[in-house]
FIDOPA-924172 format. One record per atom (N, C-alpha, C, O): x, y negated, z negated; residue in three letters; atom name. Coordinates in nm, 3 decimals. Example, Ala and Ser with C-alpha at 12.3 -4.5 7.8 and 13.67 -1.06 7.14 Angstrom:
<pts>
PT      east     north        up    aa   at
PT     1.319     0.569    -0.780   ALA    N
PT     1.230     0.450    -0.780   ALA   CA
PT     1.320     0.330    -0.780   ALA    C
PT     1.424     0.332    -0.846   ALA    O
PT     1.285     0.225    -0.708   SER    N
PT     1.367     0.106    -0.714   SER   CA
PT     1.290    -0.003    -0.787   SER    C
PT     1.341    -0.114    -0.804   SER    O
</pts>
This chain:
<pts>
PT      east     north        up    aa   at
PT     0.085     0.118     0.000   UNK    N
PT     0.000     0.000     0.000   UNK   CA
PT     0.090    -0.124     0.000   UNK    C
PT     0.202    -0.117    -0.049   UNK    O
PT     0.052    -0.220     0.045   UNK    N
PT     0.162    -0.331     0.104   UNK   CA
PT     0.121    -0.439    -0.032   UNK    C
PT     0.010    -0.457    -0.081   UNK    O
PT     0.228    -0.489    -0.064   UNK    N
PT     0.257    -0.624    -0.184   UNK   CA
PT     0.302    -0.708    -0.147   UNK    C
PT     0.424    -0.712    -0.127   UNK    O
PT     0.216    -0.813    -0.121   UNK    N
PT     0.300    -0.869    -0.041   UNK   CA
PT     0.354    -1.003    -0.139   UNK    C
PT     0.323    -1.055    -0.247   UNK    O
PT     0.466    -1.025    -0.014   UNK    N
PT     0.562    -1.124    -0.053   UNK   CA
PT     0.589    -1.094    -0.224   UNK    C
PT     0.579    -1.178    -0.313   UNK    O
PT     0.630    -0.932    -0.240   UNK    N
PT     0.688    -0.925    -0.339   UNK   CA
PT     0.858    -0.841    -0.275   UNK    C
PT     0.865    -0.772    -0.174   UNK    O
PT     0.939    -0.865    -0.340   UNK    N
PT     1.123    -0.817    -0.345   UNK   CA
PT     1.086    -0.717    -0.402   UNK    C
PT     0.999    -0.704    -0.488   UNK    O
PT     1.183    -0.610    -0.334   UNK    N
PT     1.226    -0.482    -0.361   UNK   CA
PT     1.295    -0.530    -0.534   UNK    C
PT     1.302    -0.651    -0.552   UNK    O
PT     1.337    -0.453    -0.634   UNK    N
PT     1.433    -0.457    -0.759   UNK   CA
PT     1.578    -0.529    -0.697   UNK    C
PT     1.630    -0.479    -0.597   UNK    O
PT     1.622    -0.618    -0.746   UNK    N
PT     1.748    -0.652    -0.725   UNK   CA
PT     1.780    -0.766    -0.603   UNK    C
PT     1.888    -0.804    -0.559   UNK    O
PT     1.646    -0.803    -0.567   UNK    N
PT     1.660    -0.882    -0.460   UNK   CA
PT     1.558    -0.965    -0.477   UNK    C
PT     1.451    -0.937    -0.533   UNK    O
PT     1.603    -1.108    -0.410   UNK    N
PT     1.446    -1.235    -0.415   UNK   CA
PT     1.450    -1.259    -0.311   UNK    C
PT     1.546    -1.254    -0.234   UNK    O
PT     1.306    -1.300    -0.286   UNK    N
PT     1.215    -1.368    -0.187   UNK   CA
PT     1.270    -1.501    -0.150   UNK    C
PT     1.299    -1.590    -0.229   UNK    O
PT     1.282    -1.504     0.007   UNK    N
PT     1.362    -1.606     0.068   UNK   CA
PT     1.297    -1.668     0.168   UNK    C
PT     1.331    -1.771     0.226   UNK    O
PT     1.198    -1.600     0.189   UNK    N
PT     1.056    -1.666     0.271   UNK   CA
PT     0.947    -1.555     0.270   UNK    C
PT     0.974    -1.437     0.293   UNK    O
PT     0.805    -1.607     0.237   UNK    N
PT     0.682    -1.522     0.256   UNK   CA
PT     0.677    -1.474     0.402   UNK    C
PT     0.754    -1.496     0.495   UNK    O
PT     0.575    -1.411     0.396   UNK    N
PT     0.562    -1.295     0.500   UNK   CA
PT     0.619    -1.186     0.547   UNK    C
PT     0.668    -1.158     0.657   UNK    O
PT     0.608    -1.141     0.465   UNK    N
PT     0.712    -0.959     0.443   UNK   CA
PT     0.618    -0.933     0.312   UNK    C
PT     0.557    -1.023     0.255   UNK    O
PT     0.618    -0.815     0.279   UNK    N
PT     0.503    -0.711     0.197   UNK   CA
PT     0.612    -0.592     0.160   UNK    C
PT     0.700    -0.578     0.245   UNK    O
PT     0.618    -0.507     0.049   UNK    N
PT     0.693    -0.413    -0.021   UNK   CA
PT     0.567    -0.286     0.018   UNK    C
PT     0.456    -0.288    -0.034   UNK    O
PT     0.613    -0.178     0.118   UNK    N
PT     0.505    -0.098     0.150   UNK   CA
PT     0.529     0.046     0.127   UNK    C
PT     0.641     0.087     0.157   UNK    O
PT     0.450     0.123     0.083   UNK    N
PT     0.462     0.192     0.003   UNK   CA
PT     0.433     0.320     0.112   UNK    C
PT     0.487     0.430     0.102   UNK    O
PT     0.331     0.279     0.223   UNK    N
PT     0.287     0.356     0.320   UNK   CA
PT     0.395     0.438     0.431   UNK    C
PT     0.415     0.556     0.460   UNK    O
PT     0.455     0.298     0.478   UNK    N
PT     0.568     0.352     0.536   UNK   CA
PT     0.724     0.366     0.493   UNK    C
PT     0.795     0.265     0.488   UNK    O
PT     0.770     0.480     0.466   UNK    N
PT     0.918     0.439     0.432   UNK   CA
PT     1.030     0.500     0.504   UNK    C
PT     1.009     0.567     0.605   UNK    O
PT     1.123     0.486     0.467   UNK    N
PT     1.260     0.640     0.586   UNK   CA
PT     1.306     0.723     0.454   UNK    C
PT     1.314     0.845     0.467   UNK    O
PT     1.343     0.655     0.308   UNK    N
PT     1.392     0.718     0.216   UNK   CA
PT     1.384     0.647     0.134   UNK    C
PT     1.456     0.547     0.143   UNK    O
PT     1.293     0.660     0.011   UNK    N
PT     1.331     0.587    -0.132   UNK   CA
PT     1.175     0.591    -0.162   UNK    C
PT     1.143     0.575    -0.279   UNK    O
PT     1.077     0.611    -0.070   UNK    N
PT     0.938     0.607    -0.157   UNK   CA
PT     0.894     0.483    -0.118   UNK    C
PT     0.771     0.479    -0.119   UNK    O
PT     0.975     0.325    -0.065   UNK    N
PT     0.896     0.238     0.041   UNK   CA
PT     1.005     0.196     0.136   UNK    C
PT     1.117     0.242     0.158   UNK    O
PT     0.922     0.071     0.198   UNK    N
PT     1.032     0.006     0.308   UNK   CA
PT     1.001    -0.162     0.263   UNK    C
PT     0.942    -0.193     0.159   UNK    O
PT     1.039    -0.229     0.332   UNK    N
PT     0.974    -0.384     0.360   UNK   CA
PT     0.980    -0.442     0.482   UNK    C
PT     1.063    -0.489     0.560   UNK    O
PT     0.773    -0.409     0.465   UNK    N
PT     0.761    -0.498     0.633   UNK   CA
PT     0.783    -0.654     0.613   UNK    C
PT     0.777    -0.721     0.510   UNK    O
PT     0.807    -0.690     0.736   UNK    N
PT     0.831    -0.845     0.787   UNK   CA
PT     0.704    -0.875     0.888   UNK    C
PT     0.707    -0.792     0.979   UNK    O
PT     0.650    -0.922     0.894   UNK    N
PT     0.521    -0.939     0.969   UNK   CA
PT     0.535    -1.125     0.995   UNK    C
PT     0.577    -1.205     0.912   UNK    O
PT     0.492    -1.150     1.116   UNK    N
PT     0.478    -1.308     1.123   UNK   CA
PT     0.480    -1.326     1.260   UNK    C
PT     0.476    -1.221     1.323   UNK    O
PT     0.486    -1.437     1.332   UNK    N
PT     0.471    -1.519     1.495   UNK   CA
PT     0.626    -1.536     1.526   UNK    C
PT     0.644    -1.575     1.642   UNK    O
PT     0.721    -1.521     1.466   UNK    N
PT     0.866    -1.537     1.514   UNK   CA
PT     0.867    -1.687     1.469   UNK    C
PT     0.988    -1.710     1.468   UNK    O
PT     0.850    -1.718     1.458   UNK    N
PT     0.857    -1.848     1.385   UNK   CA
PT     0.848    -1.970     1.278   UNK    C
PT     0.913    -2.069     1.246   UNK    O
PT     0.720    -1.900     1.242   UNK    N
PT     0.656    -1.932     1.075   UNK   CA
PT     0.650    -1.807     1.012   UNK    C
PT     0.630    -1.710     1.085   UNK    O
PT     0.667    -1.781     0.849   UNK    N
PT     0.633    -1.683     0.762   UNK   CA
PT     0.689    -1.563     0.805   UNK    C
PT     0.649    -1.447     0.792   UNK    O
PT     0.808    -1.618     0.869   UNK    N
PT     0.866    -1.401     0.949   UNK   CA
PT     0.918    -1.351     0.831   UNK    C
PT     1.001    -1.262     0.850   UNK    O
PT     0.889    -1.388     0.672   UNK    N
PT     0.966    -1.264     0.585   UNK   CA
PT     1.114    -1.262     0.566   UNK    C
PT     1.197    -1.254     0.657   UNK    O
PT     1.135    -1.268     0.458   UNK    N
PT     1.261    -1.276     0.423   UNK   CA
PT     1.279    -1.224     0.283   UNK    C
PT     1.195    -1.246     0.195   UNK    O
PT     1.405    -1.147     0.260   UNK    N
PT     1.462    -1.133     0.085   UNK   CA
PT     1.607    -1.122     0.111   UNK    C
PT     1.664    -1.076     0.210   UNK    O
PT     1.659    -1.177    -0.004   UNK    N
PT     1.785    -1.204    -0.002   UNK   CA
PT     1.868    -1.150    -0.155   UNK    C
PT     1.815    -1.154    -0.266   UNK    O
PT     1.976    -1.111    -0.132   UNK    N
PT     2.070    -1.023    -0.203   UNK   CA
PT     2.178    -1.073    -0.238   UNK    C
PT     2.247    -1.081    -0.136   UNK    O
PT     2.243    -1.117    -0.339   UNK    N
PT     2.359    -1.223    -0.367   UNK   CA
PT     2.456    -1.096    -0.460   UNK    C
PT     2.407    -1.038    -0.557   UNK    O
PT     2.611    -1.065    -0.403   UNK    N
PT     2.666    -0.983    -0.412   UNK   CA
PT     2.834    -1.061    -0.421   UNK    C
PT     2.840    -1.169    -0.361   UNK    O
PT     2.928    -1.029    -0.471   UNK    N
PT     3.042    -1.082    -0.484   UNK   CA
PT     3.118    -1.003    -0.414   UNK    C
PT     3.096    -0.882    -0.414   UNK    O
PT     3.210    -1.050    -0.351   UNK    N
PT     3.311    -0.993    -0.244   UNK   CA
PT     3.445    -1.060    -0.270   UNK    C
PT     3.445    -1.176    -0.309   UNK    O
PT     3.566    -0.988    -0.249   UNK    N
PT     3.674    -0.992    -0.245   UNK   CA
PT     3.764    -0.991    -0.107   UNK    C
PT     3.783    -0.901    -0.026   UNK    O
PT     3.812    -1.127    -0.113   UNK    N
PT     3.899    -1.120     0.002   UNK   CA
PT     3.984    -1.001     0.075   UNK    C
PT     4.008    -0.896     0.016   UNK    O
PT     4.030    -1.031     0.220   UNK    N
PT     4.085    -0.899     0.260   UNK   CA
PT     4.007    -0.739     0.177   UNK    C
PT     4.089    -0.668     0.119   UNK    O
PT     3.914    -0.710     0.175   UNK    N
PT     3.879    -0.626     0.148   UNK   CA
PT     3.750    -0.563     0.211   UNK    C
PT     3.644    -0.616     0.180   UNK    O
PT     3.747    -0.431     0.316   UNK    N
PT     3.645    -0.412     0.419   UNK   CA
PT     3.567    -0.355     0.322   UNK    C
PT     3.575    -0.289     0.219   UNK    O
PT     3.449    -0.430     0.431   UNK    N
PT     3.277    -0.386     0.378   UNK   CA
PT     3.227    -0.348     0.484   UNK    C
PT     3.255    -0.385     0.598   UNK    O
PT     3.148    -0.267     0.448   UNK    N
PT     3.063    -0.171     0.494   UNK   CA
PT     2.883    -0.242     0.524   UNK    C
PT     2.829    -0.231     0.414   UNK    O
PT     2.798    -0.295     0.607   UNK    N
PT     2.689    -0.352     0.611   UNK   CA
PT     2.602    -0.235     0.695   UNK    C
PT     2.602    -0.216     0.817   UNK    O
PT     2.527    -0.162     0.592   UNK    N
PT     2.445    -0.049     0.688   UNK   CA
PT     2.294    -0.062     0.652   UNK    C
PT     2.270    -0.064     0.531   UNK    O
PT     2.177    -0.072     0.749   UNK    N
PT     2.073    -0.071     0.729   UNK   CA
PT     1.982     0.040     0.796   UNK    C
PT     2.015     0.087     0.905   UNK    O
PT     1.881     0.077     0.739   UNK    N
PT     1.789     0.146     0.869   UNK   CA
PT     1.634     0.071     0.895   UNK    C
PT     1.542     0.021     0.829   UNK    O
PT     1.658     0.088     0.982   UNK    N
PT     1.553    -0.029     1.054   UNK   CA
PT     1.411     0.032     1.162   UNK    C
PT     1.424     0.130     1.235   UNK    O
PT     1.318    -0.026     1.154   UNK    N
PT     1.186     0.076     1.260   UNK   CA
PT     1.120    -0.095     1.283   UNK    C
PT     1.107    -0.176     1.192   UNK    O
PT     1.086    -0.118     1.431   UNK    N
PT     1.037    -0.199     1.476   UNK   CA
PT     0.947    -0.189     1.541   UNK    C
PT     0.960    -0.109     1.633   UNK    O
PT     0.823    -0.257     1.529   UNK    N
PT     0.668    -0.240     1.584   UNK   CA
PT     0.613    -0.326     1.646   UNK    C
PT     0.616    -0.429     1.579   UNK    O
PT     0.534    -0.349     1.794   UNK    N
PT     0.464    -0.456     1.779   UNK   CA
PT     0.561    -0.569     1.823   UNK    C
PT     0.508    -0.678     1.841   UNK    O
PT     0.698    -0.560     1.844   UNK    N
PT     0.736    -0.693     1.863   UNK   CA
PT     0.721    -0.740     2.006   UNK    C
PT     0.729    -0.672     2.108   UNK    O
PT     0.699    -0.857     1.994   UNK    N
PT     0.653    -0.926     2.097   UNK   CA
PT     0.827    -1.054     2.153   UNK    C
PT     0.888    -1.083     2.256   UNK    O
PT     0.834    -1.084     2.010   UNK    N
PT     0.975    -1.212     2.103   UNK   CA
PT     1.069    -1.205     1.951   UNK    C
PT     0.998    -1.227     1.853   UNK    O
PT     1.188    -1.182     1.925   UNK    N
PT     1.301    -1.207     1.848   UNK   CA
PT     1.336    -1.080     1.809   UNK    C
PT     1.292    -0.984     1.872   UNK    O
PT     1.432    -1.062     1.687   UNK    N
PT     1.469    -0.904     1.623   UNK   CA
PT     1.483    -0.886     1.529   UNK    C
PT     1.546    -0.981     1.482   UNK    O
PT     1.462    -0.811     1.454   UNK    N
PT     1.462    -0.749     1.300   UNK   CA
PT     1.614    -0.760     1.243   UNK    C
PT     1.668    -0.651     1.225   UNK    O
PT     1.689    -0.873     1.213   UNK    N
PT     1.843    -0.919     1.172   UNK   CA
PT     1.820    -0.896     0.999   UNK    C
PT     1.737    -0.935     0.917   UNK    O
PT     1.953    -0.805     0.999   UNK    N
PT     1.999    -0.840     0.869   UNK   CA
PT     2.131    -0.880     0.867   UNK    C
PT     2.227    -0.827     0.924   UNK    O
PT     2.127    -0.960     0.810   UNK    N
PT     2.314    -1.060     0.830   UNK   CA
PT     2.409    -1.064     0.662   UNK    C
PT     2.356    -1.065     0.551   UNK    O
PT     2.488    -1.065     0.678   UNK    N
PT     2.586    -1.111     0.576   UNK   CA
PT     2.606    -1.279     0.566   UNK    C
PT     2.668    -1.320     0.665   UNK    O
PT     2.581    -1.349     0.502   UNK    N
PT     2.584    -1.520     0.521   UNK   CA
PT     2.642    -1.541     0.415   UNK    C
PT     2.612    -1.499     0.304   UNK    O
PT     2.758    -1.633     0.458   UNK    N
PT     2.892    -1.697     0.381   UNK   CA
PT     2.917    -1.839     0.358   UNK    C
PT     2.921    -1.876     0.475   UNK    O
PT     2.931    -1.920     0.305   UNK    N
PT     2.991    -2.051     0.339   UNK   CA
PT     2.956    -2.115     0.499   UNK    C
PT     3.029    -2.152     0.592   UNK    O
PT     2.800    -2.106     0.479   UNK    N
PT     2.769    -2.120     0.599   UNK   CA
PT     2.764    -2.076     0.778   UNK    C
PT     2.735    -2.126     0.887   UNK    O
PT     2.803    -1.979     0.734   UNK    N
PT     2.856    -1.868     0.868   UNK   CA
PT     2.814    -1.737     0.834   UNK    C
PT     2.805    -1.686     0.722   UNK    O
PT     2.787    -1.682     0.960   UNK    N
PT     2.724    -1.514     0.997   UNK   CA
PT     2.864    -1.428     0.978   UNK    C
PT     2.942    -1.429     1.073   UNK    O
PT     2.893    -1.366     0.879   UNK    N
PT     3.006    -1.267     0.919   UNK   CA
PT     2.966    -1.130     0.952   UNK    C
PT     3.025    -1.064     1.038   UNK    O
PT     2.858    -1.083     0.878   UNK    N
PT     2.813    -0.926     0.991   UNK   CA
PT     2.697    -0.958     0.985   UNK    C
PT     2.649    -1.045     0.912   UNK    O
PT     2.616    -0.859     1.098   UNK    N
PT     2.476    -0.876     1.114   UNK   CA
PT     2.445    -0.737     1.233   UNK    C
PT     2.504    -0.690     1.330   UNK    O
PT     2.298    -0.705     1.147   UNK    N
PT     2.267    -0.598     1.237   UNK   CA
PT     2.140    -0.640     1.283   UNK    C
PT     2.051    -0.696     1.218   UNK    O
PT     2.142    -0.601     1.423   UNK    N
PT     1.960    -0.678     1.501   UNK   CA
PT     1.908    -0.507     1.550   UNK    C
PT     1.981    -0.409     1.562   UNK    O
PT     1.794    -0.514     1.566   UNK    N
PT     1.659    -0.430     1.576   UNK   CA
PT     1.590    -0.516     1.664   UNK    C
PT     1.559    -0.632     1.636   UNK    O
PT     1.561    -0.448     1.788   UNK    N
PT     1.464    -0.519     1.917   UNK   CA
PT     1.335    -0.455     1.881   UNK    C
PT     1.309    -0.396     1.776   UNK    O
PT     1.249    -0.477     1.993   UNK    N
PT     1.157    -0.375     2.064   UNK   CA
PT     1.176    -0.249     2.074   UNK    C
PT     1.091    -0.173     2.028   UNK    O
PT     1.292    -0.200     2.135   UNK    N
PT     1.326    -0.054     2.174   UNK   CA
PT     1.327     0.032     2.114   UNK    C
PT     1.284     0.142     2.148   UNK    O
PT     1.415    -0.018     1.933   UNK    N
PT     1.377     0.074     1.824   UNK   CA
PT     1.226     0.101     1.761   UNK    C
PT     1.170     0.051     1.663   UNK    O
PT     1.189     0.188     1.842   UNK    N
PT     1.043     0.218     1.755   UNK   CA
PT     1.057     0.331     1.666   UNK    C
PT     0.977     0.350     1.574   UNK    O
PT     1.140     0.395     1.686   UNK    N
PT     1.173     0.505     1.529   UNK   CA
PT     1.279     0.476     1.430   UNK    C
PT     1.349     0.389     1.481   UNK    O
PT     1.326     0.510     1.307   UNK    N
PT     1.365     0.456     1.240   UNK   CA
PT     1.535     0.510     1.276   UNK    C
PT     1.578     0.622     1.304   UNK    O
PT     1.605     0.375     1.261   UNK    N
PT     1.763     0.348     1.361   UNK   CA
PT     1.822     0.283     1.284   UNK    C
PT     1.810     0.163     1.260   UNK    O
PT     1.942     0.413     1.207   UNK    N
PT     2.064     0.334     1.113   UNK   CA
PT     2.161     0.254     1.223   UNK    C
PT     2.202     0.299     1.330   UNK    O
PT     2.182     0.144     1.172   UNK    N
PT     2.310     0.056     1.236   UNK   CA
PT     2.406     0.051     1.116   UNK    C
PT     2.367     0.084     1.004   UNK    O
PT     2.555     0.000     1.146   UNK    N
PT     2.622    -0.070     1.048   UNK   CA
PT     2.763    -0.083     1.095   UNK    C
PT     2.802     0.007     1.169   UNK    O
PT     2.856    -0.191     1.060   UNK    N
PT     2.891    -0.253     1.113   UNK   CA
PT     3.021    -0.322     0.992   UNK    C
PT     2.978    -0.405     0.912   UNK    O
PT     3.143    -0.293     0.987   UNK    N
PT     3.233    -0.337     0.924   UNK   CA
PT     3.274    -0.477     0.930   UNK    C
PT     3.281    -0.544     1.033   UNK    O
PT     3.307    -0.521     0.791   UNK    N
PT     3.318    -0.678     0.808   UNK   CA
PT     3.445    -0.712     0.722   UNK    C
PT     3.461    -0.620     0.641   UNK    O
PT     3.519    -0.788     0.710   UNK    N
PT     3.634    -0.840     0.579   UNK   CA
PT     3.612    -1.020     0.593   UNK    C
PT     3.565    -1.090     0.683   UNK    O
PT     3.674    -1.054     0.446   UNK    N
PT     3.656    -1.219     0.437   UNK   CA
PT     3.795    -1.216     0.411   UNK    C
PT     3.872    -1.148     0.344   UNK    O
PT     3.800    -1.324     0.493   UNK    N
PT     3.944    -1.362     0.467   UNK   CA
PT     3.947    -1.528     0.458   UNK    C
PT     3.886    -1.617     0.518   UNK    O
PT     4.057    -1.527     0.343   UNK    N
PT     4.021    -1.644     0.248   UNK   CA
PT     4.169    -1.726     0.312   UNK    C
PT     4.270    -1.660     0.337   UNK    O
PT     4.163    -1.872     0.332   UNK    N
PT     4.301    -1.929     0.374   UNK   CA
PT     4.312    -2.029     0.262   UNK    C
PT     4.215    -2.093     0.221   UNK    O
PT     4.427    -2.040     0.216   UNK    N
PT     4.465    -2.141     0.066   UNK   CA
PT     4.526    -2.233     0.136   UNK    C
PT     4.603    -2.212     0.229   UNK    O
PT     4.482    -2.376     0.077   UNK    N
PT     4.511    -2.483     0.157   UNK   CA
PT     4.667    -2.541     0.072   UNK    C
PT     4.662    -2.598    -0.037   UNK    O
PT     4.762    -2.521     0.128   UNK    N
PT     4.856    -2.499     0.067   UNK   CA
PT     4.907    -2.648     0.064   UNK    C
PT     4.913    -2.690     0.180   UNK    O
PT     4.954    -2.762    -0.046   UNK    N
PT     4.979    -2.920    -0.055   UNK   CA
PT     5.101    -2.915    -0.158   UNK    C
PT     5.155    -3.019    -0.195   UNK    O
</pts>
């Protein structure tokens, strides 16, 4: 059954329109749909995690897309204002499709 515009445990709401659904899931007992026009209310939750320079990460999601009409199901890594990994989901995936995608931060010391 869908909740909406409620976060999974461990994560907050970063824009309405997305629902915690209980109906459909791949593994864990739910998923979270994103539902919206591509433009207003497309759903969002967000995850704040600490990372260590020079040190690879791992960004893996599984993803099932329905119904889409125009944009893609992105989950991104966002830094100091910049995309460092990101996984997109079209149209094409209509069954459920692990991506993931290695990333490192690398930190430059402004040396004076």
């Amino acid at each position: 059954v869908p909740s909406h515009d409620t976060a999974p445990d461990g994560w907050s709401l970063l824009s309405n329109g997305g629902a915690r659904n209980t109906e459909v899931d791949y593994d864990g007992g739910f998923s979270y749909q994103i539902t919206g026009n591509g433009s207003e209310d497309i759903g969002g939750i967000q995850q704040s995690v600490k990372c260590v320079s020079s040190t690879k990460y791992k960004l893996s999601g599984v993803g099932f897309t329905s119904g889409v009409t125009q944009g893609d199901l992105i989950c991104e890594v966002y830094a100091d204002g910049g995309t460092y990994a990101y996984l997109s989901w079209n149209e094409d995936n209509t069954g459920w499709t692990q991506k993931e995608v290695e990333f490192s931060f690398e930190i430059f010391l402004d040396e004076r």
